[in-house]
MARKEPA-85990 format. One record per residue: residue in one letter; x, y, z of N, C-alpha, C in turn. Coordinates in pm, 1 decimal. Atoms other than C-alpha are relative to their C-alpha. Example, Ala and Ser with C-alpha at 12.3 -4.5 7.8 and 13.67 -1.06 7.14 Angstrom:
rofi/n.px/n.py/n.pz/ca.px/ca.py/ca.pz/c.px/c.py/c.pz
a/89.0/-119.0/0.0/1230.0/-450.0/780.0/90.0/120.0/0.0 .
s/-82.0/-119.0/-6.0/1367.0/-106.0/714.0/-77.0/109.0/73.0 .
# end
This chain:
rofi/n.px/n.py/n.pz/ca.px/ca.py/ca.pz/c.px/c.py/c.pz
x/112.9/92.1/-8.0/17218.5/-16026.3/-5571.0/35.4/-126.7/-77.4 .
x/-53.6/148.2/74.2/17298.1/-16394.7/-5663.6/-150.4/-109.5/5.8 .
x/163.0/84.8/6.5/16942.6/-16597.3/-5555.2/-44.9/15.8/54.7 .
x/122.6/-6.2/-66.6/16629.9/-16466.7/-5487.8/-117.0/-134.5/-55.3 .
x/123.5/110.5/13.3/16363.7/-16711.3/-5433.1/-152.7/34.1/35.0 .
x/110.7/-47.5/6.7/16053.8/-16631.0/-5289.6/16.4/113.5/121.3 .
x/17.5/-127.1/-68.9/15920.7/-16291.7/-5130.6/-151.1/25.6/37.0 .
x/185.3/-64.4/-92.8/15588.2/-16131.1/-4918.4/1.0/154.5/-44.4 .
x/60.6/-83.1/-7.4/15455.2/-15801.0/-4966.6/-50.2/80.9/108.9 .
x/90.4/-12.7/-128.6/15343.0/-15580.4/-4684.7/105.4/133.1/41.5 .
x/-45.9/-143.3/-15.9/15368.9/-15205.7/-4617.6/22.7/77.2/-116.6 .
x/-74.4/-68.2/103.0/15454.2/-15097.4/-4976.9/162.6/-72.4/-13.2 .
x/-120.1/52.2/-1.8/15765.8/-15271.0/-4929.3/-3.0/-205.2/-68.9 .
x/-5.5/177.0/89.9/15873.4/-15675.3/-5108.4/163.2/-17.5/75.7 .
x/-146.5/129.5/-89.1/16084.7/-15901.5/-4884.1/40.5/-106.7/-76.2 .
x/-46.4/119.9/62.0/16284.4/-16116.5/-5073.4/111.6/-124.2/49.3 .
x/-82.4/144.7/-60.6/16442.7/-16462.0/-4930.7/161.0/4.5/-112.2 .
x/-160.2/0.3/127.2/16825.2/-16428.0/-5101.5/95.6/-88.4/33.6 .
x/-155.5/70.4/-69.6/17143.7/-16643.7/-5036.4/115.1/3.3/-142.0 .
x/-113.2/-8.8/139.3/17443.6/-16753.2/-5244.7/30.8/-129.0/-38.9 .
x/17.8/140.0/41.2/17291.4/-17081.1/-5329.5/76.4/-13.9/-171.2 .
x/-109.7/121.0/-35.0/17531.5/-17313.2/-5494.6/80.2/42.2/89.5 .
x/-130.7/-27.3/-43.7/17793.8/-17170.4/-5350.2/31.4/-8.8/162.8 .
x/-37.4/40.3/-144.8/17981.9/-17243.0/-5002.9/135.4/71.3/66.3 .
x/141.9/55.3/-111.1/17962.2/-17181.3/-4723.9/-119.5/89.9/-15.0 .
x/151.9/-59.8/27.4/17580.6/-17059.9/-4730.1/58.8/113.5/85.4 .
x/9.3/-134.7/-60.2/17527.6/-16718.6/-4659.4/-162.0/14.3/-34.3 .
x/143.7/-34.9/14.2/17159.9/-16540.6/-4654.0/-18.6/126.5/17.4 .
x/28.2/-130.8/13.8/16985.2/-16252.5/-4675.7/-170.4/40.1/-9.7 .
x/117.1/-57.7/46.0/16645.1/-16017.5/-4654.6/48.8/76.8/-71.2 .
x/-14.0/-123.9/29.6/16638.7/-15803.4/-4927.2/-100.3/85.5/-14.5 .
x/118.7/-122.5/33.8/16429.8/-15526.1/-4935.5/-11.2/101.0/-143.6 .
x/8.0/-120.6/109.1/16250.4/-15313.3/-5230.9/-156.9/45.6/4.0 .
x/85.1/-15.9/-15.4/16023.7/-15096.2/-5273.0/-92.9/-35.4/-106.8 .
x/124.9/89.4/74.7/15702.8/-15200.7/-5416.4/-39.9/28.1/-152.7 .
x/4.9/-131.9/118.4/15647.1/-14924.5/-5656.4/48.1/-2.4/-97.2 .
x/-88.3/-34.9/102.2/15967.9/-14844.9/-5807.3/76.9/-150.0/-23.8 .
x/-130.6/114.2/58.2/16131.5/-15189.9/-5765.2/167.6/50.8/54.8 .
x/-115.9/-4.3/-58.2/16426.4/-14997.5/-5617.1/50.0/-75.2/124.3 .
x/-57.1/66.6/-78.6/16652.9/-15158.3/-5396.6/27.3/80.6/128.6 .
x/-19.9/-64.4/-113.2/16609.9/-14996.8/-5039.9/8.4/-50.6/173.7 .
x/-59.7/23.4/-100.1/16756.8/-15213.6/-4765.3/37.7/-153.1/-41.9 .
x/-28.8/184.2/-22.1/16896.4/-15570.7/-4632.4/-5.7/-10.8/135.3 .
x/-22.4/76.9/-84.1/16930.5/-15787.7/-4369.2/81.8/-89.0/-4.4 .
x/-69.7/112.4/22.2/17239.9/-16004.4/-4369.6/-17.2/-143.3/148.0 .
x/1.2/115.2/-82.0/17245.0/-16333.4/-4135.5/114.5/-40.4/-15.5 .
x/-118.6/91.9/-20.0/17533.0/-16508.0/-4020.8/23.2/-123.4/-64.4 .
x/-6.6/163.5/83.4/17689.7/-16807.3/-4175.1/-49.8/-91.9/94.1 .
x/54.0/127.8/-132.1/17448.1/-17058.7/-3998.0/-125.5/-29.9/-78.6 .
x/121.2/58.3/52.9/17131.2/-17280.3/-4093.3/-53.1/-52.9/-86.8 .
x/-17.8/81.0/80.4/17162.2/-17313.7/-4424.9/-22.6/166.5/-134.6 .
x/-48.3/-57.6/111.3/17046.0/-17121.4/-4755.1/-189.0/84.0/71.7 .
x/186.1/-66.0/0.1/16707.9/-16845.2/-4710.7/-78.4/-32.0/-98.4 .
x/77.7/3.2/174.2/16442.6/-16961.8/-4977.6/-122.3/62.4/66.0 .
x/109.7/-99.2/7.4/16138.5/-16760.7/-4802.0/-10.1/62.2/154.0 .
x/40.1/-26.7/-102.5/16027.9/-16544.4/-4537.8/-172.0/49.7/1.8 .
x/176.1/-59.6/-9.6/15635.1/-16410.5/-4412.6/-39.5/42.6/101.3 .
x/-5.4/-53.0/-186.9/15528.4/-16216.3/-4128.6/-147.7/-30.2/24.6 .
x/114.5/75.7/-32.3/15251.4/-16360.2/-3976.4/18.0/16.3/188.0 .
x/-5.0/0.8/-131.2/15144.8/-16301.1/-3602.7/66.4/111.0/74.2 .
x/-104.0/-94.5/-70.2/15387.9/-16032.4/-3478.8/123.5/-60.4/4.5 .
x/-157.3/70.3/-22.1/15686.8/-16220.6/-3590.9/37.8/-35.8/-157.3 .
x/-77.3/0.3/175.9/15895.3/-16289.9/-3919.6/-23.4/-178.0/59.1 .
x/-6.8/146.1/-20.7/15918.5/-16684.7/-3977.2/63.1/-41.0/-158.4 .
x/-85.1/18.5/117.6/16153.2/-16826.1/-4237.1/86.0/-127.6/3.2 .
x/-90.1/101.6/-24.6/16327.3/-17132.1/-4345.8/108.1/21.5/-125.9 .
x/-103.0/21.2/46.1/16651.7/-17224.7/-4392.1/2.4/-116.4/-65.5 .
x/-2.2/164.0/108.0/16708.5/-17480.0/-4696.0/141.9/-29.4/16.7 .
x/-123.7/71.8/47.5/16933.1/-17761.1/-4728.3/-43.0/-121.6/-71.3 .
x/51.2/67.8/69.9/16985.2/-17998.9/-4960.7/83.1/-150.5/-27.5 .
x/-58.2/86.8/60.3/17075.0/-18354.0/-5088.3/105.1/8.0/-101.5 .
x/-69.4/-43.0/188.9/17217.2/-18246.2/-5430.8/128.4/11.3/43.9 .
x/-157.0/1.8/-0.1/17564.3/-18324.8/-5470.5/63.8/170.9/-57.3 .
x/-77.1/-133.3/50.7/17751.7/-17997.9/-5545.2/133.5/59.3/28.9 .
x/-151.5/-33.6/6.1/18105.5/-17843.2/-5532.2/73.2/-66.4/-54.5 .
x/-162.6/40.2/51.7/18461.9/-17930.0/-5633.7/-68.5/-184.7/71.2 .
x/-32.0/132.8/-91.7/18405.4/-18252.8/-5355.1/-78.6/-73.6/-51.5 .
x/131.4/63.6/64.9/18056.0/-18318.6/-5492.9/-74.0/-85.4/125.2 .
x/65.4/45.2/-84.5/17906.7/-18351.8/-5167.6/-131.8/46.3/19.4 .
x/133.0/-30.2/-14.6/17533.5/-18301.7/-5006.2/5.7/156.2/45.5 .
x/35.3/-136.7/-50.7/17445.8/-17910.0/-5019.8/-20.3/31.7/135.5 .
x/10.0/-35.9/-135.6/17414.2/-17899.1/-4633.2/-111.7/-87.5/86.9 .
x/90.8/59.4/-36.7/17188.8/-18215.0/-4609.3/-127.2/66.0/42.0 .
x/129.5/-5.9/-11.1/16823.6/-18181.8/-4649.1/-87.6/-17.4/126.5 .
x/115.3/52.5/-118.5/16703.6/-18321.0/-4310.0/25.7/132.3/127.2 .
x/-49.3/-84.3/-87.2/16917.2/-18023.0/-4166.9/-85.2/127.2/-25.6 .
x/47.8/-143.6/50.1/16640.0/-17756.2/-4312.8/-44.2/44.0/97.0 .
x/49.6/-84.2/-92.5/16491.3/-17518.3/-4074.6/-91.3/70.0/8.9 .
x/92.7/-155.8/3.0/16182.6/-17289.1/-4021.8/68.4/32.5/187.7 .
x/-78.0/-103.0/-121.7/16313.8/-17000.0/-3757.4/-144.0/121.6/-19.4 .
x/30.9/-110.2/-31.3/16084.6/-16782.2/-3577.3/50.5/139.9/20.6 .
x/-89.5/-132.1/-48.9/16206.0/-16418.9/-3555.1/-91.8/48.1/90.2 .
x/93.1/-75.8/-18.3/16113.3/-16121.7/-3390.8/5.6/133.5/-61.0 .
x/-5.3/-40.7/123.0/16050.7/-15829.2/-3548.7/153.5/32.3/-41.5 .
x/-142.4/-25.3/44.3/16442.0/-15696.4/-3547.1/50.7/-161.3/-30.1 .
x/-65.0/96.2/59.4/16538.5/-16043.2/-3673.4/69.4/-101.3/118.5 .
x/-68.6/93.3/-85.7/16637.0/-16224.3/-3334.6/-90.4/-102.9/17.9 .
x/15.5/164.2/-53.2/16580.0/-16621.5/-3285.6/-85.0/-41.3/72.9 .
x/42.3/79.2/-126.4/16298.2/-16729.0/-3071.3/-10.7/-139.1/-24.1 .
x/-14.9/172.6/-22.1/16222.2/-17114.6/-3171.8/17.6/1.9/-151.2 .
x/-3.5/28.6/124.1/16280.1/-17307.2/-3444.5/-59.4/-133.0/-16.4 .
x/16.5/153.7/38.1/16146.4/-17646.3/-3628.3/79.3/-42.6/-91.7 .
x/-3.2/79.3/127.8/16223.9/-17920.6/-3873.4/-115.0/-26.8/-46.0 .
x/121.3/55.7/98.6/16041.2/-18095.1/-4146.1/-28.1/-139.6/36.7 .
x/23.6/115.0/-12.5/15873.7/-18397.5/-4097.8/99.1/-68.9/-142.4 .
x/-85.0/72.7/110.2/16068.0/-18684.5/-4295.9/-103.6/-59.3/-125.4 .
x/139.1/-24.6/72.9/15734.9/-18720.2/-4504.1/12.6/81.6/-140.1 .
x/-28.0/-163.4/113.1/15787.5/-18395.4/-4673.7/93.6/-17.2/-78.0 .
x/-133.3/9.0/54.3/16138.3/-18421.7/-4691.5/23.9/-130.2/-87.2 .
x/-26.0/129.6/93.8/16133.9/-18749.6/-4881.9/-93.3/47.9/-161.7 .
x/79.8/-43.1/121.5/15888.4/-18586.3/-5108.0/99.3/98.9/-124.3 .
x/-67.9/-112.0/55.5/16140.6/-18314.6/-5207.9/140.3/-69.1/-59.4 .
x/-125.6/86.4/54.1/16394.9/-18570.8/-5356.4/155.7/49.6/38.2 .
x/-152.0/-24.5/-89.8/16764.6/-18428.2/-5291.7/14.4/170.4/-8.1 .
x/-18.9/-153.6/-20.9/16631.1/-18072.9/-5300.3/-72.7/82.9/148.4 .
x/41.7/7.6/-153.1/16427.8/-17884.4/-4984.8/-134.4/75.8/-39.5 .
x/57.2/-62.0/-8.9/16202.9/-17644.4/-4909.7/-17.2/154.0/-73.7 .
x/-32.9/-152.0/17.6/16126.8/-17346.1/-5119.0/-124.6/101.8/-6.1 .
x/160.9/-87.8/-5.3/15774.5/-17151.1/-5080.9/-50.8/-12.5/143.9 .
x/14.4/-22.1/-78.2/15648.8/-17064.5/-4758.9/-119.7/103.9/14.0 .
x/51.3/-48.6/-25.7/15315.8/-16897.2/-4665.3/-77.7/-4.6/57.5 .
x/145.5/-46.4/-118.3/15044.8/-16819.6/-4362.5/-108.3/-8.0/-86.9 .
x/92.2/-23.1/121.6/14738.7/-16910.8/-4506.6/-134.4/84.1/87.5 .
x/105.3/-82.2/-80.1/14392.1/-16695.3/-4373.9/-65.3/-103.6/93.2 .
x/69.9/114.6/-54.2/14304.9/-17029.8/-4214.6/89.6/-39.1/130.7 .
x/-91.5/-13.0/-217.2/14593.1/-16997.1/-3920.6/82.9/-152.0/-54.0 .
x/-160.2/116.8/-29.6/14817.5/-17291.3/-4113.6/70.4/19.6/-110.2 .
x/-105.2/-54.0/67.8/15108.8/-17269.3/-4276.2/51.3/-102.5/-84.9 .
x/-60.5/45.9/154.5/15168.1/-17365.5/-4655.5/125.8/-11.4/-78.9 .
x/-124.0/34.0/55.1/15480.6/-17523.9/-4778.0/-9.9/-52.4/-142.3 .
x/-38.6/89.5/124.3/15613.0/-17640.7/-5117.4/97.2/-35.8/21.4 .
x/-122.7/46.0/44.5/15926.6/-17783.1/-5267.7/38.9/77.8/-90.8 .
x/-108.2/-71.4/76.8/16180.1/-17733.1/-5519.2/-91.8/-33.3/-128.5 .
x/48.9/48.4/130.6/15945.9/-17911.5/-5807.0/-114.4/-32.6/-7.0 .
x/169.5/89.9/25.9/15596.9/-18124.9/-5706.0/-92.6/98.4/-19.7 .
x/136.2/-56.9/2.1/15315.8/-18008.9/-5781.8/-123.9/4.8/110.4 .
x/44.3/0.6/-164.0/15174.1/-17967.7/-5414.7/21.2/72.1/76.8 .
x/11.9/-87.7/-87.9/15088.5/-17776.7/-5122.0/23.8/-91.0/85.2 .
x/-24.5/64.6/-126.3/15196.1/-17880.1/-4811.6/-72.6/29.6/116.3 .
x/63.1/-60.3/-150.5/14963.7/-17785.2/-4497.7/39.9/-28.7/107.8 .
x/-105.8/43.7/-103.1/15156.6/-17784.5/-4220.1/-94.0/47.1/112.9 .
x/23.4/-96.9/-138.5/15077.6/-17682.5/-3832.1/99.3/-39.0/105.5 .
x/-72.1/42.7/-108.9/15293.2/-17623.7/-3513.8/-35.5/-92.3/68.7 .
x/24.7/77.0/-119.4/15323.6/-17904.2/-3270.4/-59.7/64.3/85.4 .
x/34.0/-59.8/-137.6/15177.0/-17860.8/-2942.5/126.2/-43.6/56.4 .
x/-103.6/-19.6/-70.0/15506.4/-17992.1/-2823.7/118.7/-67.6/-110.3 .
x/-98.1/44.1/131.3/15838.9/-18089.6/-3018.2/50.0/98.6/-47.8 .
x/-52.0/-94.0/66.3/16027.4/-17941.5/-3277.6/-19.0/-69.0/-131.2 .
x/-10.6/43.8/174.3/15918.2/-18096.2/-3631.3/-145.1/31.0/-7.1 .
x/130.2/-58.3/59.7/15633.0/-17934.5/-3782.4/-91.1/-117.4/-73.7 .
x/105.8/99.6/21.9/15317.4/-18112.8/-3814.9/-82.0/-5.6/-167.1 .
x/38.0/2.7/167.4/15224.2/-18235.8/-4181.7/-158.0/-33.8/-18.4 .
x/140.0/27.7/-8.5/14804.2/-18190.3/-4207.0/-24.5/-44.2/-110.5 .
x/12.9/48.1/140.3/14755.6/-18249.5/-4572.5/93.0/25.2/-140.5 .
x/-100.5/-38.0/135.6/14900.6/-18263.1/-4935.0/-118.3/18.3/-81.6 .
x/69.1/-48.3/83.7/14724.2/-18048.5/-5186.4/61.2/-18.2/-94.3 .
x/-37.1/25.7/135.4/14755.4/-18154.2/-5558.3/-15.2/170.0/-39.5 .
x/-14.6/-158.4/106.6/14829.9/-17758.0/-5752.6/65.3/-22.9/-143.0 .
x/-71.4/11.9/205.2/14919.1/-17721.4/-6119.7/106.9/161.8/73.8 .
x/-142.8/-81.8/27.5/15301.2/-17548.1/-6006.5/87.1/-129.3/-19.7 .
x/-132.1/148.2/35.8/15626.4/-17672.3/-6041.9/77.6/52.7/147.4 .
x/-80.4/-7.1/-135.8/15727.4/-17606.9/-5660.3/58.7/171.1/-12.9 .
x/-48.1/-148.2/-69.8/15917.5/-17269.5/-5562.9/-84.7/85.8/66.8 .
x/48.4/-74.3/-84.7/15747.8/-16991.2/-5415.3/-129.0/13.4/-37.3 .
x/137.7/-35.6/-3.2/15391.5/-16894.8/-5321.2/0.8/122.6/131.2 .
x/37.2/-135.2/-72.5/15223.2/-16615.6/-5163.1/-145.5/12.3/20.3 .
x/179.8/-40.5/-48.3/14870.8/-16565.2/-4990.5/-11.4/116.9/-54.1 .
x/35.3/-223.0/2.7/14692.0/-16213.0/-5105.7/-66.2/38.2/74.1 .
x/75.7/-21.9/-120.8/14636.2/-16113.1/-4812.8/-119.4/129.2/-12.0 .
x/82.6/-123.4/27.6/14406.4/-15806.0/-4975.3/-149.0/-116.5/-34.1 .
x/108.9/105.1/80.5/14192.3/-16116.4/-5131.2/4.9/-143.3/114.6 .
x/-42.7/127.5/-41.8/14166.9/-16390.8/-4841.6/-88.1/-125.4/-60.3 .
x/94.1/189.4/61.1/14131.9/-16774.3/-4967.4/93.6/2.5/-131.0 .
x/-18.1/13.4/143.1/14330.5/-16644.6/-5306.3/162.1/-1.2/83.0 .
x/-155.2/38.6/14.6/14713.9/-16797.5/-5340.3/24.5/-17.8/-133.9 .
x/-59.7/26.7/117.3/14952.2/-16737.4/-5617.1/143.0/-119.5/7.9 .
x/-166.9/38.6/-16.1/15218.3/-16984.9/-5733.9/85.9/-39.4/-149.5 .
x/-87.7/14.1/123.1/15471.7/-17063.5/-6020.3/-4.9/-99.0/-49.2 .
x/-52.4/101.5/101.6/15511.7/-17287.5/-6320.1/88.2/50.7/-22.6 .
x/-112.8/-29.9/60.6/15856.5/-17265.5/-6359.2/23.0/-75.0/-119.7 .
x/25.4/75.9/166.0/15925.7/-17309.4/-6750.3/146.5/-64.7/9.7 .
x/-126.5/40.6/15.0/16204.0/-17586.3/-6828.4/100.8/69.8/-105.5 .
x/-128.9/-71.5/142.6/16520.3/-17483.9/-7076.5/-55.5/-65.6/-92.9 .
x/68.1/11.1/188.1/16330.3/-17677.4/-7358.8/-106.3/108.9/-0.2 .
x/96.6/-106.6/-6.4/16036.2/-17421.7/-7271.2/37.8/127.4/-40.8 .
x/-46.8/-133.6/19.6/16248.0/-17125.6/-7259.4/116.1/12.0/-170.7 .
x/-98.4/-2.2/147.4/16459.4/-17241.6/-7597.5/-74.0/47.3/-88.4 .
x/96.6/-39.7/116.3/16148.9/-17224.1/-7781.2/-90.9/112.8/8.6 .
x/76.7/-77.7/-46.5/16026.1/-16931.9/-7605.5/-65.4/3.1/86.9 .
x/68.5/7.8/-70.5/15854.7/-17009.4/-7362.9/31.2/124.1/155.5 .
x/-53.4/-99.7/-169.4/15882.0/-16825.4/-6965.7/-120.0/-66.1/121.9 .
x/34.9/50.0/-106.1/15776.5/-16901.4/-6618.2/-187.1/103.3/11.5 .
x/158.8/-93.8/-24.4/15365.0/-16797.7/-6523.0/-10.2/-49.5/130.5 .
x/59.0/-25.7/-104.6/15207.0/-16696.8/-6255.3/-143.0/-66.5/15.8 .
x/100.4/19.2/-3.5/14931.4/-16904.6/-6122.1/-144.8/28.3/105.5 .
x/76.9/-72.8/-136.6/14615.7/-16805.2/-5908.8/-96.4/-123.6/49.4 .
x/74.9/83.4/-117.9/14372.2/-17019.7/-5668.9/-47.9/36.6/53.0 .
x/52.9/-48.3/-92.7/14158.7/-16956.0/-5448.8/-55.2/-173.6/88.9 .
x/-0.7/134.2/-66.2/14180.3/-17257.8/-5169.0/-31.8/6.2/105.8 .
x/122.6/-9.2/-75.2/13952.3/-17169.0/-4877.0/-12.5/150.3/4.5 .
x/120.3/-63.9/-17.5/13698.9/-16975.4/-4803.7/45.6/143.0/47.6 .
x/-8.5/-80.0/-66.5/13712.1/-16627.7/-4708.0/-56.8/-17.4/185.3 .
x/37.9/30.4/-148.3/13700.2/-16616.8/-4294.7/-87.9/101.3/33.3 .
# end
């Protein structure tokens, strides 16, 4: 395990978005554990293609997950992580095969400075909630009716620092998401919290 980012819930089981972010060429991964014990009881590898996994969520009768890429200079060459404009959400089905895919509006992506996409979740309201790598914002997204770049409905101000979120789907309207703590935070003690919301209405 090298980087998990964000994960869903559902069945007793925790899907976690993995890759082998810095490192090149991207690789990805579901990993599976169980809920309970926290043991480690499956994967899903993906081919070298798309970019880096930072979340997946099953929503509808289908997995849906994007592939990050990024601005950020990195390696020996010190080039762009796999360019940012190249990120991806990918429909699955349930065994993990390809039906469509989008981009990000350039909106978003300008928002996310030279990093991408990393939080991903279905909200009880039928649209689908993005973050970044850092702002403090929700993204409300919805599919086109035709195209391939996902439609940007609003930007929600949140007290996180970007990475992953998660609907509770036991509690609808309630979303958790992260303050990730900086290295002066964590020098002096500090650690990352969990934050809660509740941002519409039960349906």
């Amino acid at each position: 395990i090298l980087h998990l980012d964000s994960a869903m819930l559902m069945d007793g089981k925790l899907y976690a978005a993995h890759s082998n972010y810095p490192q090149w060429p991207m690789t990805s991964s579901i990993e599976i554990f169980d809920a309970e014990t926290m043991a480690h009881i499956g994967t899903h590898r993906f081919d070298i293609q798309r970019g880096s996994l930072t979340w997946a969520d099953w929503h509808d009768g289908h997995w849906w997950m994007t592939f990050a890429n990024y601005d950020r200079m990195l390696g020996l060459g010190k080039t762009p992580y796999g360019h940012k404009a190249n990120t991806v959400m990918v429909k699955f089905t349930k065994d993990y095969r390809p039906v469509q895919s989008w981009t990000l509006p350039k909106t978003i992506l300008d928002r996310f400075e030279d990093m991408s996409n990393s939080g991903g979740s279905w909200g009880p309201d039928g649209y689908l909630y993005l973050t970044g790598h850092d702002p403090a914002e929700l993204y409300r997204m919805r599919l086109p009716k035709a195209g391939s770049v996902l439609e940007l409905v609003d930007i929600i101000p949140m007290n996180i620092r970007g990475q992953g979120i998660a609907w509770d789907r036991s509690q609808p309207g309630v979303i958790y998401g992260i303050i990730r703590a900086t290295a002066k935070e964590r020098a002096e003690g500090g650690g990352h919290k969990v934050t809660v919301f509740r941002l519409v209405e039960k349906p």
